[in-house]
BALOBA-1460 file (C-alpha; in Angstrom, 3 decimals):
// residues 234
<rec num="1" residu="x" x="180.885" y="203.167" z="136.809"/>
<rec num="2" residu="x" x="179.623" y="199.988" z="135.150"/>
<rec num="3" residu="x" x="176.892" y="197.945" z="136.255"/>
<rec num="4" residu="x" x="175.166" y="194.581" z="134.769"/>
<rec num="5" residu="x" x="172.235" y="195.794" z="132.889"/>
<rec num="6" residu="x" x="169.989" y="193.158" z="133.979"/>
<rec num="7" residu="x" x="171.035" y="193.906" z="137.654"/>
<rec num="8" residu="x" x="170.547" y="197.175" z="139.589"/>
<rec num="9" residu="x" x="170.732" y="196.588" z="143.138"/>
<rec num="10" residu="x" x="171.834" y="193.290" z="145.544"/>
<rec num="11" residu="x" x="169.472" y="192.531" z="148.894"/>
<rec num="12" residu="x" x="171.596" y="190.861" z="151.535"/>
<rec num="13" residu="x" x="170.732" y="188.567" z="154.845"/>
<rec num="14" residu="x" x="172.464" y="189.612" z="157.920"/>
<rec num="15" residu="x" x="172.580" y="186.510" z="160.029"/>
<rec num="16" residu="x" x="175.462" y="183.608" z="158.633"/>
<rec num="17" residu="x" x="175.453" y="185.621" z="155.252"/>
<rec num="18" residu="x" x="177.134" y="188.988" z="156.228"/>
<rec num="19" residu="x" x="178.082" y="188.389" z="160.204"/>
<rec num="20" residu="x" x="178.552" y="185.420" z="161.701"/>
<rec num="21" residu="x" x="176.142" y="186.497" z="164.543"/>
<rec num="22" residu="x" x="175.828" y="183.421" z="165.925"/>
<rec num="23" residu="x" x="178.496" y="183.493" z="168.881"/>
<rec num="24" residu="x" x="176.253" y="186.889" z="170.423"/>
<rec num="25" residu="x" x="172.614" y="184.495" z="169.652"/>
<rec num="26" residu="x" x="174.102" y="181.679" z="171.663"/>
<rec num="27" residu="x" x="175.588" y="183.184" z="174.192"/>
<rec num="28" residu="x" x="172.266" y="185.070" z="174.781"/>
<rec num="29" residu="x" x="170.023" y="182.019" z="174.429"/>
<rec num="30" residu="x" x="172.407" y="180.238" z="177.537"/>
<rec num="31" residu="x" x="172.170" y="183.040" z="179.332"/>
<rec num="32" residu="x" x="168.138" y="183.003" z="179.426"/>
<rec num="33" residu="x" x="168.278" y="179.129" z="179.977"/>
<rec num="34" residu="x" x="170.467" y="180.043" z="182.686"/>
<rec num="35" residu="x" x="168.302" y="182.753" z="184.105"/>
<rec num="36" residu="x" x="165.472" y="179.891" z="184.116"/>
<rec num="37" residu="x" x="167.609" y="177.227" z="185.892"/>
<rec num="38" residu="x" x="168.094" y="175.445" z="182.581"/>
<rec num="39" residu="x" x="171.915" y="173.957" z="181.209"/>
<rec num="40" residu="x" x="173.337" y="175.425" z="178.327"/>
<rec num="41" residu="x" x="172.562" y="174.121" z="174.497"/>
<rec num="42" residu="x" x="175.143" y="172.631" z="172.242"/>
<rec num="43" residu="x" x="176.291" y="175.535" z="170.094"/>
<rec num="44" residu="x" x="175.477" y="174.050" z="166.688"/>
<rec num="45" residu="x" x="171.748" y="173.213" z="168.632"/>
<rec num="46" residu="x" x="170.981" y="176.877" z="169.120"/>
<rec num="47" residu="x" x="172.532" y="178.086" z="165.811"/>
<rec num="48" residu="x" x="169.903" y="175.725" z="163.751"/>
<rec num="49" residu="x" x="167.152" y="177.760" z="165.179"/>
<rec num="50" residu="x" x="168.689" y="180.929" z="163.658"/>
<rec num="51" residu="x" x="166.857" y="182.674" z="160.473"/>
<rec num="52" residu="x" x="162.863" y="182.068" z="161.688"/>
<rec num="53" residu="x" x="162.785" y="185.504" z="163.537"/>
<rec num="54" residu="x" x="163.452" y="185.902" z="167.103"/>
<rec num="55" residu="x" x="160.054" y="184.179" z="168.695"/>
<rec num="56" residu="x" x="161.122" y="181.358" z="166.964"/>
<rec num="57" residu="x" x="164.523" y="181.212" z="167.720"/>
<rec num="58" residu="x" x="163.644" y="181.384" z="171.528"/>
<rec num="59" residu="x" x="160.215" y="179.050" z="171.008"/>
<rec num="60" residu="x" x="162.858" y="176.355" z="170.121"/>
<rec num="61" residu="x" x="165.055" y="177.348" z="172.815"/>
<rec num="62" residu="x" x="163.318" y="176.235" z="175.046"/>
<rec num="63" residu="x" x="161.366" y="173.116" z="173.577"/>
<rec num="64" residu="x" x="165.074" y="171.957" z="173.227"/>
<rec num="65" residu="x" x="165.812" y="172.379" z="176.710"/>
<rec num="66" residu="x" x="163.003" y="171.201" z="178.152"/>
<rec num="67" residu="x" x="161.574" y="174.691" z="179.706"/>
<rec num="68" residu="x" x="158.891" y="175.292" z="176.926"/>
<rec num="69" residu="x" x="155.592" y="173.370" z="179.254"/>
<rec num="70" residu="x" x="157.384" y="175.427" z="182.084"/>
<rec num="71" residu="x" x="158.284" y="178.636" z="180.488"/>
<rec num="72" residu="x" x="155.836" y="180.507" z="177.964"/>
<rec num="73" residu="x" x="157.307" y="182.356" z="175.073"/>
<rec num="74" residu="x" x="155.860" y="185.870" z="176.380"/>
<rec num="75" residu="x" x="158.025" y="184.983" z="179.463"/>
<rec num="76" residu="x" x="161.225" y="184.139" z="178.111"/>
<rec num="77" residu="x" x="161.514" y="186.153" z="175.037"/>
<rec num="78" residu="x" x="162.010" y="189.589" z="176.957"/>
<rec num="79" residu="x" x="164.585" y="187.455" z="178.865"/>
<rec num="80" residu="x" x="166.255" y="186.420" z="175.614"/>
<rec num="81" residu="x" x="166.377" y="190.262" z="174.304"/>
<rec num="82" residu="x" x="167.995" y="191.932" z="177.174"/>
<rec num="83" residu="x" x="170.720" y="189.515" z="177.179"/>
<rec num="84" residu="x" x="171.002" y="189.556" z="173.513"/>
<rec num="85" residu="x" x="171.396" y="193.572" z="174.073"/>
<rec num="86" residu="x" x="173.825" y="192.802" z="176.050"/>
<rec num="87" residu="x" x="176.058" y="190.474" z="173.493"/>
<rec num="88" residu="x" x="175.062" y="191.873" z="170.453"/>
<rec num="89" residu="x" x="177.932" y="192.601" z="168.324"/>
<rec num="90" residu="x" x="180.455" y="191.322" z="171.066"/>
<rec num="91" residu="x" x="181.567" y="187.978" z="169.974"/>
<rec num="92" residu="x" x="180.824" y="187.969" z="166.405"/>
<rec num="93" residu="x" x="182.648" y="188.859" z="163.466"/>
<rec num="94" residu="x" x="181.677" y="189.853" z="159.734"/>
<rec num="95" residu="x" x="182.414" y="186.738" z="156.919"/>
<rec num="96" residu="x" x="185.645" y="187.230" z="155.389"/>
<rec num="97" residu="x" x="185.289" y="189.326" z="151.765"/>
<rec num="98" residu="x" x="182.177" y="190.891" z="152.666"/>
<rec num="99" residu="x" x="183.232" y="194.208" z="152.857"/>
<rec num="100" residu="x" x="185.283" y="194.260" z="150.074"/>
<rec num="101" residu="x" x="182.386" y="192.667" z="148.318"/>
<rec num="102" residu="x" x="179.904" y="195.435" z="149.444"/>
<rec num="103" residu="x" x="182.548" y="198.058" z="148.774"/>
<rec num="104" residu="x" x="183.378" y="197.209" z="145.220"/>
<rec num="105" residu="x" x="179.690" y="196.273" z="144.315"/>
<rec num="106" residu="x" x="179.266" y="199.952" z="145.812"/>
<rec num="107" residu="x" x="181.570" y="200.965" z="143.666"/>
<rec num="108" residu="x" x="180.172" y="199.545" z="140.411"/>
<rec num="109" residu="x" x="177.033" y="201.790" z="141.226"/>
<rec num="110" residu="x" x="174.617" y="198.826" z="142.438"/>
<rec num="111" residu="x" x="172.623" y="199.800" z="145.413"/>
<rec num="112" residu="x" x="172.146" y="197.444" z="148.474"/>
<rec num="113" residu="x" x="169.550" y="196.567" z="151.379"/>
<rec num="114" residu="x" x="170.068" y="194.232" z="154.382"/>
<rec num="115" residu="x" x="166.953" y="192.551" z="154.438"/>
<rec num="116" residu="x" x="166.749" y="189.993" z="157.674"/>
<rec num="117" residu="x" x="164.854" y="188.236" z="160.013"/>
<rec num="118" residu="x" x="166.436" y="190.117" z="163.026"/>
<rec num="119" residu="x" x="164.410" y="192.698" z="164.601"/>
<rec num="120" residu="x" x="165.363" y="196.931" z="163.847"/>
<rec num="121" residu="x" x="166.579" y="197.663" z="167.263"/>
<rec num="122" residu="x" x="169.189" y="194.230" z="167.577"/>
<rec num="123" residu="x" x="169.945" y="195.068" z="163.242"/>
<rec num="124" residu="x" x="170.420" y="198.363" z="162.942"/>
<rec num="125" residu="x" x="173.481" y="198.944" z="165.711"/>
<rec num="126" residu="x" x="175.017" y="195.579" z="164.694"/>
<rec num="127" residu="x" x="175.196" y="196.798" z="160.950"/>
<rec num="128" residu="x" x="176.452" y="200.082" z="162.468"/>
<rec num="129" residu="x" x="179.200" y="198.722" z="164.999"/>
<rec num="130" residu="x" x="179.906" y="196.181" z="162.467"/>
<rec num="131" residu="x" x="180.576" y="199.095" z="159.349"/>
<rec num="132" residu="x" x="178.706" y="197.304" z="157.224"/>
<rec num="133" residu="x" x="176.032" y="200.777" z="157.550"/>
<rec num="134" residu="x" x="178.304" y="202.547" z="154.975"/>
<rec num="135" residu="x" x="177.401" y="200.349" z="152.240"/>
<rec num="136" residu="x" x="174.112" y="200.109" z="152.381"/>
<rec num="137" residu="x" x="171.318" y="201.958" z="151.276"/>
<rec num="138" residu="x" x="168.068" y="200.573" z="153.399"/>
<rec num="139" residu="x" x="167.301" y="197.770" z="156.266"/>
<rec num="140" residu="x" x="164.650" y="196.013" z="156.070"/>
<rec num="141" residu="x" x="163.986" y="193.890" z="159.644"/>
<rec num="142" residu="x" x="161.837" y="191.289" z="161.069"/>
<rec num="143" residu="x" x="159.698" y="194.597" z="162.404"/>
<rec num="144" residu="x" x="159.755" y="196.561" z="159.916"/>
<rec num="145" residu="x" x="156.154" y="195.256" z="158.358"/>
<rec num="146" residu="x" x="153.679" y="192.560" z="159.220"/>
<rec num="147" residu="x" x="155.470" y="189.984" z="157.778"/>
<rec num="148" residu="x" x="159.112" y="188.307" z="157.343"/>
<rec num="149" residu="x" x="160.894" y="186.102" z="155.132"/>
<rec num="150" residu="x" x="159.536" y="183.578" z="153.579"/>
<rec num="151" residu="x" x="157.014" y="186.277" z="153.031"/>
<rec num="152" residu="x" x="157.892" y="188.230" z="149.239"/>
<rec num="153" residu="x" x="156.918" y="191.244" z="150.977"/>
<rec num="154" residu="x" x="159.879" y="192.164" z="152.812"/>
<rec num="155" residu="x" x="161.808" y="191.997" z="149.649"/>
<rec num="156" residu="x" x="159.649" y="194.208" z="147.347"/>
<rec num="157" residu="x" x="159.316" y="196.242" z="149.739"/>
<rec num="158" residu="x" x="163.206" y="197.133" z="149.622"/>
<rec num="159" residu="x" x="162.943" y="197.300" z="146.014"/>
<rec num="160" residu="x" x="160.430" y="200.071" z="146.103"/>
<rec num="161" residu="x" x="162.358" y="201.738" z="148.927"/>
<rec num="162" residu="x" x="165.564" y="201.481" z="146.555"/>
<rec num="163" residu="x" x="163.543" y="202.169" z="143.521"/>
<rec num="164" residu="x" x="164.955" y="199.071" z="141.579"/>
<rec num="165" residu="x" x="162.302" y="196.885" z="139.948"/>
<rec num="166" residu="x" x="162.414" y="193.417" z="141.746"/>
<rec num="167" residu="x" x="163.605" y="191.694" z="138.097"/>
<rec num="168" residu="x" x="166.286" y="193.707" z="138.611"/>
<rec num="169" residu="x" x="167.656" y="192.424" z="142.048"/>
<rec num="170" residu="x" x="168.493" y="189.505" z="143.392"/>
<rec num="171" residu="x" x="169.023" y="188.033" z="147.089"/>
<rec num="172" residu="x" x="171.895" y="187.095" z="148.847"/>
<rec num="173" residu="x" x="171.633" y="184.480" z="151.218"/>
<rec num="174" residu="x" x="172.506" y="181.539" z="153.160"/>
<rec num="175" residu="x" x="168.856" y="179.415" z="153.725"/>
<rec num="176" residu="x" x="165.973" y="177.793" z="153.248"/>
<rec num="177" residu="x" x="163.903" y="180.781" z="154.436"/>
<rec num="178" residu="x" x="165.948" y="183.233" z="151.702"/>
<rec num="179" residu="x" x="165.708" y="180.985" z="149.224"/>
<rec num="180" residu="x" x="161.447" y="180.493" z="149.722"/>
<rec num="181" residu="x" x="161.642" y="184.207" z="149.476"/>
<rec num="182" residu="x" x="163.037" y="185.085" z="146.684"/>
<rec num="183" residu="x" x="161.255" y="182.367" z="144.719"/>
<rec num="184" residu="x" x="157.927" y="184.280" z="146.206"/>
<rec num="185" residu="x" x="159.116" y="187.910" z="145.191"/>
<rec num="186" residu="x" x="160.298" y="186.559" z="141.924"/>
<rec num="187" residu="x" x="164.108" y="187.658" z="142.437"/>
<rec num="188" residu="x" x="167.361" y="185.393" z="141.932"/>
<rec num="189" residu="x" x="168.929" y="184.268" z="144.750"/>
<rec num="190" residu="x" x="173.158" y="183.527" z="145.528"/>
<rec num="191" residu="x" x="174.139" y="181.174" z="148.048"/>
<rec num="192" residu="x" x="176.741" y="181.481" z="150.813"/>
<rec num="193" residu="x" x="178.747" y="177.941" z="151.005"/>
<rec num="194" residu="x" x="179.663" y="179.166" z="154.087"/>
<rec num="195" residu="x" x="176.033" y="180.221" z="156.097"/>
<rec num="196" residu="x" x="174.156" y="178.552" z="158.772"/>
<rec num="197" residu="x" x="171.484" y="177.050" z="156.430"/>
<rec num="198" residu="x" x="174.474" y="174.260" z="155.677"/>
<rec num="199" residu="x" x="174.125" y="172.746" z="158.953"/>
<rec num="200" residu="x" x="171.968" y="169.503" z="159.540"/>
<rec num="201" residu="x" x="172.683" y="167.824" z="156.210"/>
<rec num="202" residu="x" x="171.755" y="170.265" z="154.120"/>
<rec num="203" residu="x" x="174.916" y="170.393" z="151.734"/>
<rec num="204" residu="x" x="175.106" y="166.377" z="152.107"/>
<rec num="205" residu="x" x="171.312" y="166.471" z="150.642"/>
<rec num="206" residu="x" x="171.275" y="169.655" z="148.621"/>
<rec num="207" residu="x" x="168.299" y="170.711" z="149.748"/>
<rec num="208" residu="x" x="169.778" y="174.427" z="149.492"/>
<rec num="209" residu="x" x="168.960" y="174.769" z="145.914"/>
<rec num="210" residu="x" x="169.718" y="178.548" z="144.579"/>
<rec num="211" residu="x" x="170.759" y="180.169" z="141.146"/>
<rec num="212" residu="x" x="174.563" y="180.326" z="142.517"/>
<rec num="213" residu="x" x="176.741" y="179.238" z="145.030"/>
<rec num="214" residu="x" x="179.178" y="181.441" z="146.112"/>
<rec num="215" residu="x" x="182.159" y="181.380" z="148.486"/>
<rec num="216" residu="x" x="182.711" y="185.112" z="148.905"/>
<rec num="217" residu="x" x="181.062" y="187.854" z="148.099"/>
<rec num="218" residu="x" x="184.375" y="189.357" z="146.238"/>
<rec num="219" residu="x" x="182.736" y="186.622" z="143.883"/>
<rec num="220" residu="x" x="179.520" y="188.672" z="143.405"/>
<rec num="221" residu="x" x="180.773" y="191.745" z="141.087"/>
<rec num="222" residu="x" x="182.220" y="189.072" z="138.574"/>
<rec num="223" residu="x" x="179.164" y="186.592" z="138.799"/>
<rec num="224" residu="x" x="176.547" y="189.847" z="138.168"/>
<rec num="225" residu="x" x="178.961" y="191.342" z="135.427"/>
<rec num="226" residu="x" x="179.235" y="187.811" z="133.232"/>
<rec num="227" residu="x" x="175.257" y="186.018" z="133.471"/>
<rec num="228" residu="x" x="172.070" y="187.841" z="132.926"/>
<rec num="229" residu="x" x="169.587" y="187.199" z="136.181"/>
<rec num="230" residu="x" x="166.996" y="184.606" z="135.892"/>
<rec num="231" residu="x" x="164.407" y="184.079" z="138.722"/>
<rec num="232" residu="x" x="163.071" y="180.604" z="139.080"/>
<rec num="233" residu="x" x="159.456" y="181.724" z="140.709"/>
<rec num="234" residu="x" x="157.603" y="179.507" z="143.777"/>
């Protein structure tokens, strides 16, 4: 096995990075609206609010559909997680290349951690139903300490659990909130063309500025194997 000396181990986003999740989040944010008498959301509507954690992702919800003077957030967010139990895994699919990404980086010896947003109990079965399980080494969720992304922590924190110095790992991602993270913790970070952080204008503006933008993530054994990694810090 060969593996880029300056890079021992890859942390990944889950949501518009490694499974286009967001058919199971919308259908599950209608549902609640529906449950509270409220119309449906445009799709692209409920898919911006993806990548903030689940609070936030129903918060919006509801501001955008008018419920949020009527409905408080402890209310609705239960609402929102049963029927997201419910869809989870259902309607979604995993990105094109990923696996054989994640199978040949696996291959090449680097080690590998789904860090995300999404809480353990929706993560960990979709990873597993999805077979993305088998090629990873540790999950890090939006539960799993205090904080999330932005936050650094989440992302040393799989380091240590990987035992990889962070200068030697980078993040995978597809937004904003992946991109303030790994400029906290320090680590590169490779964007998705393809994620949900390109939607409102963001690839007109370029406001999703990384170290690399990549298409696939068959792209990512070349990309690590040809330039050393270089962190631009927050």
């Amino acid at each position: 096995m060969t593996t880029n000396s300056h890079c021992k181990a890859l942390l990944f986003d889950l949501d518009g990075t490694m499974i286009d999740t967001a058919p199971d989040i919308v259908a599950a944010v209608n549902r609640m609206l529906d449950e509270f008498g409220a119309a449906p959301l445009p799709f692209d509507t409920v898919t911006s609010f993806i990548g903030n954690g689940v609070r936030n992702l129903v918060r919006r919800s509801l501001a955008a559909a008018g419920l949020d003077e009527r409905v408080g957030i402890d209310r609705a967010q239960p609402v929102f997680e049963r029927h997201y139990a419910a869809t989870n895994g259902q309607l979604g699919r995993v990105f094109p290349g990923v696996m054989t990404g994640l199978r040949e980086l696996r291959q090449h010896g680097y080690r590998a951690a789904c860090v995300t947003n999404k809480p353990q109990a929706l993560a960990a079965p979709l990873l597993e139903k999805s077979g993305l399980a088998a090629y990873l080494d540790v999950l890090i969720a939006g539960d799993t300490l205090a904080s999330m992304k932005p936050s650094p922590q989440p992302l040393w924190h799989a380091c240590r659990l990987l035992d990889v110095d962070p200068q030697r790992c980078a993040l995978v991602g597809d937004s904003s909130v992946d991109i303030a993270a790994a400029r906290a913790a320090g680590l590169p970070v490779f964007i998705v063309s393809y994620g949900y952080g390109w939607r409102g204008g963001n690839r007109e503006s370029g406001a999703l500025q990384g170290d690399a933008l990549i298409d696939s993530f068959e792209a990512l054994p070349a990309l690590l194997a040809r330039r050393p990694l270089t962190a631009h810090h927050a």
